[in-house]
C-alpha positions as CSV (number, residue, x, y, z in Angstrom):
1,X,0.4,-17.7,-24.6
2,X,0.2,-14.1,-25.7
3,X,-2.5,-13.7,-28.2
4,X,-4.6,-11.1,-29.3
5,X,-7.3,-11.0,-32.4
6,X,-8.4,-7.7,-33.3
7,X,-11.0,-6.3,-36.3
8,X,-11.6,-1.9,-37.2
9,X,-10.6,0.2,-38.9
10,X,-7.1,2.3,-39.7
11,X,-7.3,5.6,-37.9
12,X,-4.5,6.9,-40.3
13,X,-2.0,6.1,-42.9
14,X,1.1,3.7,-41.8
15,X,3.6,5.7,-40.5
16,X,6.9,4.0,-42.2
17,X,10.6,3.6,-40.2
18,X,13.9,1.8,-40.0
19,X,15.9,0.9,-37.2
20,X,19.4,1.1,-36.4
21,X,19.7,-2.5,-38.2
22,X,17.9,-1.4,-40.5
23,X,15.0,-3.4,-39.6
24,X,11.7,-1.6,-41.7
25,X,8.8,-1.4,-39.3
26,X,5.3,0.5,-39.5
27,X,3.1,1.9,-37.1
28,X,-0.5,3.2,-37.0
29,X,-3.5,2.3,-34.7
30,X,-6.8,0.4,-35.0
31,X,-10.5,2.2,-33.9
32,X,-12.9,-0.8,-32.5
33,X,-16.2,-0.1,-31.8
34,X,-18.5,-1.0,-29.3
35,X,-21.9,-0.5,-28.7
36,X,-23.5,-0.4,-25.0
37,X,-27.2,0.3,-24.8
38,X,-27.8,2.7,-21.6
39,X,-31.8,2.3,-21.2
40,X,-33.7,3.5,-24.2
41,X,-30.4,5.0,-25.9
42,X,-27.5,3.1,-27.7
43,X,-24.0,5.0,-27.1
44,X,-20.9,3.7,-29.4
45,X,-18.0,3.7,-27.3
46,X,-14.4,3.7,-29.6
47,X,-11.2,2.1,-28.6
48,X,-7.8,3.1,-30.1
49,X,-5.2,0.5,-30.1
50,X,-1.5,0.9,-31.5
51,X,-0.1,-1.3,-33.9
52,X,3.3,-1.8,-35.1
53,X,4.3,-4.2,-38.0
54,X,8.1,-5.6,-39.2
55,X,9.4,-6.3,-42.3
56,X,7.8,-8.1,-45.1
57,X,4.4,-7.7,-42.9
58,X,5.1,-4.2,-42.4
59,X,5.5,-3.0,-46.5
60,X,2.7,-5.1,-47.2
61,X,0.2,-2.9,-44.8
62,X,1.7,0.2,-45.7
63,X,1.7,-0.3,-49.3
64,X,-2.0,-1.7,-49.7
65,X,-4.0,-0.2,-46.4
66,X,-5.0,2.6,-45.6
67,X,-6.6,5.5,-43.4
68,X,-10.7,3.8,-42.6
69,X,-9.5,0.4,-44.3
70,X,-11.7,-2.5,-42.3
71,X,-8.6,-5.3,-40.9
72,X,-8.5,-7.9,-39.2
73,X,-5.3,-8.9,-37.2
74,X,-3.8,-11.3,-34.9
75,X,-0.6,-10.5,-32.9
76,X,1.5,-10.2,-29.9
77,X,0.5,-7.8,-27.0
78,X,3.7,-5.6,-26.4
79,X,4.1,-3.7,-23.1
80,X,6.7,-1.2,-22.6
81,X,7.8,0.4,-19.1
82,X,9.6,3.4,-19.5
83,X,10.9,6.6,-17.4
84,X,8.9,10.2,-18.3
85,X,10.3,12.8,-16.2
86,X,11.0,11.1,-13.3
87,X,7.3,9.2,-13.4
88,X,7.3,5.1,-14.2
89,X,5.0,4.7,-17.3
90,X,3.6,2.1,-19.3
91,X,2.2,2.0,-23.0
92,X,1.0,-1.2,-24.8
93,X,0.9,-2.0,-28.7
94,X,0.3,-4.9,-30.7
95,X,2.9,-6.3,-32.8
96,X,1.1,-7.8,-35.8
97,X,2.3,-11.5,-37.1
98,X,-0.7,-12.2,-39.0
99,X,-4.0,-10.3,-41.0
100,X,-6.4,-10.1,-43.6
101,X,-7.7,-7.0,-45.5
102,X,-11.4,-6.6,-45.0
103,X,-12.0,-3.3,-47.2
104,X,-12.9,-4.3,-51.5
105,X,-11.2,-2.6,-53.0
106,X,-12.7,-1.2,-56.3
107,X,-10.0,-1.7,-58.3
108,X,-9.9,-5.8,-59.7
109,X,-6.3,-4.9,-60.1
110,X,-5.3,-3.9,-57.1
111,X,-7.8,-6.4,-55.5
112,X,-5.3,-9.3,-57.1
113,X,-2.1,-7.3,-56.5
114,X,-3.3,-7.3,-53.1
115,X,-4.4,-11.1,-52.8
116,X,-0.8,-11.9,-54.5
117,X,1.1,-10.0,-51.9
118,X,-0.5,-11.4,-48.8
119,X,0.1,-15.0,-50.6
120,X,3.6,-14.5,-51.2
121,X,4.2,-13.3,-47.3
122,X,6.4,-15.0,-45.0
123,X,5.3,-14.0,-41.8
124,X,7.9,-12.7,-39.3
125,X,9.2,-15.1,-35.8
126,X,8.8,-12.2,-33.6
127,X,12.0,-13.5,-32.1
128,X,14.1,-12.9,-35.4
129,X,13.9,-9.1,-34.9
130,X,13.9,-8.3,-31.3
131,X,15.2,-10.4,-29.2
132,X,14.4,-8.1,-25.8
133,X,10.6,-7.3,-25.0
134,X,11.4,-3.4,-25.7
135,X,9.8,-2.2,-29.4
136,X,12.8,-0.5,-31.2
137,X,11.3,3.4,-31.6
């Protein structure tokens, strides 16, 4: 099983692409927080984790969250190996399947625009889109 549940905040706006198939996919990267007390002081140590979301998922994020927005997501830990000059490298992302918006936001509006969208989403099989472990970017 290949689960990972994740809450912070955006570090940026969604950064908005289509594939060769014309698949629509977003990325952007989530800042977690942690707090470790060393003796009498309390440092807050941040983590940055990448994100990347497909499809229905994807315009839904990018059209209603944004840079500081508080989220919580569940996904699929990605790892890509790949050649950089001659050195083996490997980077890690998480592919969202599932979330819910954690920011109010102050418009009732676009608080129910918001709520309706994230009813009306069919979340993606992870195997309709890419059927090999590489992310397509």
């Amino acid at each position: 099983m290949n689960q990972i549940t994740l809450c912070g905040n955006l570090c940026q706006n969604w950064s908005n692409y289509a594939n060769d198939n014309q698949v629509f996919y977003s990325k952007n990267s989530i800042a977690i927080n942690k707090k470790i007390r060393h003796n009498e002081t309390v440092e807050t140590i941040t983590t940055f984790i990448p994100l990347v979301a497909f499809n229905n998922t994807a315009q839904v994020l990018s059209q209603y969250s944004f840079k500081g927005d508080k989220l919580l997501i569940s996904g699929e830990l990605i790892v890509s190996n790949y050649d950089k000059d001659g050195e083996n490298k490997t980077s890690f992302s998480v592919r969202i399947e599932k979330f819910e918006f954690l920011t109010k936001k102050k418009d009732s509006a676009l608080e129910q625009k918001i709520e309706n969208a994230q009813k009306e989403i069919v979340y993606d099989n992870p195997t309709d889109t890419n059927t090999s472990n590489e992310i397509p970017f």
